[in-house]
C-alpha positions in Angstrom: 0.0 0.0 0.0 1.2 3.2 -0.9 1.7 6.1 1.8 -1.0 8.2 0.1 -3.7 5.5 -0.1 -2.6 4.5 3.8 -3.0 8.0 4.6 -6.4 7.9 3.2 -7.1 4.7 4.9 -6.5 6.3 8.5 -8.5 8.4 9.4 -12.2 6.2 8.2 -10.4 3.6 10.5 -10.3 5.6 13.4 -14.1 7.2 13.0 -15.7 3.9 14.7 -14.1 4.2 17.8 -15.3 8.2 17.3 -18.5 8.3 17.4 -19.0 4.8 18.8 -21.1 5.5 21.8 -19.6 2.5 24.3 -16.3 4.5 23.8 -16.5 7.6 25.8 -12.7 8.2 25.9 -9.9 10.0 24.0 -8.2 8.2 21.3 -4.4 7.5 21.8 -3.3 6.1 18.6 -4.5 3.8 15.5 -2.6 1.0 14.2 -3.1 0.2 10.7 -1.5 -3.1 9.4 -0.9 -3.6 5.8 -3.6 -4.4 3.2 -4.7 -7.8 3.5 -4.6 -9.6 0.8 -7.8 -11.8 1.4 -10.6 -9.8 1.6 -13.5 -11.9 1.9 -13.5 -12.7 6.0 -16.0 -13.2 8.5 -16.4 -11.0 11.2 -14.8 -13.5 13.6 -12.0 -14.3 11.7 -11.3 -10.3 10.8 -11.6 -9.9 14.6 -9.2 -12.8 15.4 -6.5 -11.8 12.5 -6.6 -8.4 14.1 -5.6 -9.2 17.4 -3.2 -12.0 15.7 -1.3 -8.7 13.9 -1.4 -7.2 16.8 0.4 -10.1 19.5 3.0 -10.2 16.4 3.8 -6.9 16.2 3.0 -7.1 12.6 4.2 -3.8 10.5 2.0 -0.9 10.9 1.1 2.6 10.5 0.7 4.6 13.8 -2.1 7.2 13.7 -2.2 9.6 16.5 -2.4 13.4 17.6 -3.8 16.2 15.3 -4.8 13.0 12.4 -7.2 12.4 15.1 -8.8 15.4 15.3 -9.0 16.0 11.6 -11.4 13.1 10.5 -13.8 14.1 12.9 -15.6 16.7 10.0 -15.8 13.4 8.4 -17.6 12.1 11.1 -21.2 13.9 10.2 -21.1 11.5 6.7 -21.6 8.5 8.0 -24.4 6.5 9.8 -24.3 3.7 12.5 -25.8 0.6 12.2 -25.8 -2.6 13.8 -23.1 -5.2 12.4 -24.3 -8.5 11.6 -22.1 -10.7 11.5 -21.3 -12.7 8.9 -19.0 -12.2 5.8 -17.4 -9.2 5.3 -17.3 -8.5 1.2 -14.2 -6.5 0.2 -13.0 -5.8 4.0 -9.4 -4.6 2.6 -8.0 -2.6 6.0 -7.6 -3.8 9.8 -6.9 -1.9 12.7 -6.1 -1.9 16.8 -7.2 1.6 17.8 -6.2 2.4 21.7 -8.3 4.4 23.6 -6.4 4.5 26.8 -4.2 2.0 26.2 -7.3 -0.3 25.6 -6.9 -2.2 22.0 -9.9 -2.4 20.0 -9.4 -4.1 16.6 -11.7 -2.7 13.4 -11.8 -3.0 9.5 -12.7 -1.1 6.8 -14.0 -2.1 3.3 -11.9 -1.0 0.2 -14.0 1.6 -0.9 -14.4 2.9 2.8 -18.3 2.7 2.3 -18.2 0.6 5.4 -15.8 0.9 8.9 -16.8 -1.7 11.3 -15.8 -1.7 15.6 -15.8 -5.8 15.7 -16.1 -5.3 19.8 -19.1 -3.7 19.5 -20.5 -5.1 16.6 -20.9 -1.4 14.8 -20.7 -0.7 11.6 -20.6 3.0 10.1 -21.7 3.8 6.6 -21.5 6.0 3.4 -23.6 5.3 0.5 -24.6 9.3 -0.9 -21.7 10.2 -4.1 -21.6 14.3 -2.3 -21.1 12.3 1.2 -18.4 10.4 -0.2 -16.5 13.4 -1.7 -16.9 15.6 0.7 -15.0 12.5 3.1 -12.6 12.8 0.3 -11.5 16.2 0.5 -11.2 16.4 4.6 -9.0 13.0 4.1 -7.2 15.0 0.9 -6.0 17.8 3.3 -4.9 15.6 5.8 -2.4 14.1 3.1 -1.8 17.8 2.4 -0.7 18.1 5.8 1.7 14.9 6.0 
């Protein structure tokens, strides 16, 4: 994955644990791990890879500071629902997100139409074209600012 896509990657990761409402506290940091290269997983075997990459100290991307603050005018494009699990189609991006010093793993579809908390069986979603664009350029001036 190329820093610029990773950079786009980010900051959907991190907006389940924002507006989750089971997580109350400030985000530390976001750990991204590389694209996975089989995207068709269940939830439970998403969840279970994430915390494998995580005990491994698998290569990552660390997210943390003012990245944080910057996806949350993303925030208002996207709606929660319930995750069912099940299959997850085109999940392309895992992540441990610490929210004081707690790990909780999540994923994120390809397109970023989907980010899912796999603790608290959330998903958040984007399906208007204007929505989707207007995540676009918040996440294009955070790459502006790297």
């Amino acid at each position: 994955m190329h820093r610029c896509q990773l950079i786009l990657v980010l900051p959907m990761l991190v907006i389940a644990m924002i507006t989750s409402p089971l997580v109350a506290q400030e985000i530390d940091s976001v750990h991204v791990f590389d694209a996975l290269s089989e995207r068709s997983l269940t939830t439970a075997s998403a969840n279970a890879l994430a915390w494998r990459l995580h005990k491994a100290h698998a290569h990552h991307t660390t997210l943390k500071g003012d990245d944080i603050v910057a996806v949350r005018e993303a925030l208002a494009q996207y709606t929660q629902f319930p995750h069912r699990p099940g299959v997850i189609a085109d999940l392309a991006h895992l992540a441990m997100v610490f929210t004081n010093g707690r790990p909780v793993p999540i994923g994120a579809t390809a397109e970023l139409d989907r980010v899912i908390n796999f603790t608290a069986l959330t998903e958040f979603r984007i399906d208007d074209l204007a929505d989707h664009l207007r995540v676009r350029s918040v996440l294009l001036q955070l790459m502006m600012r790297q």
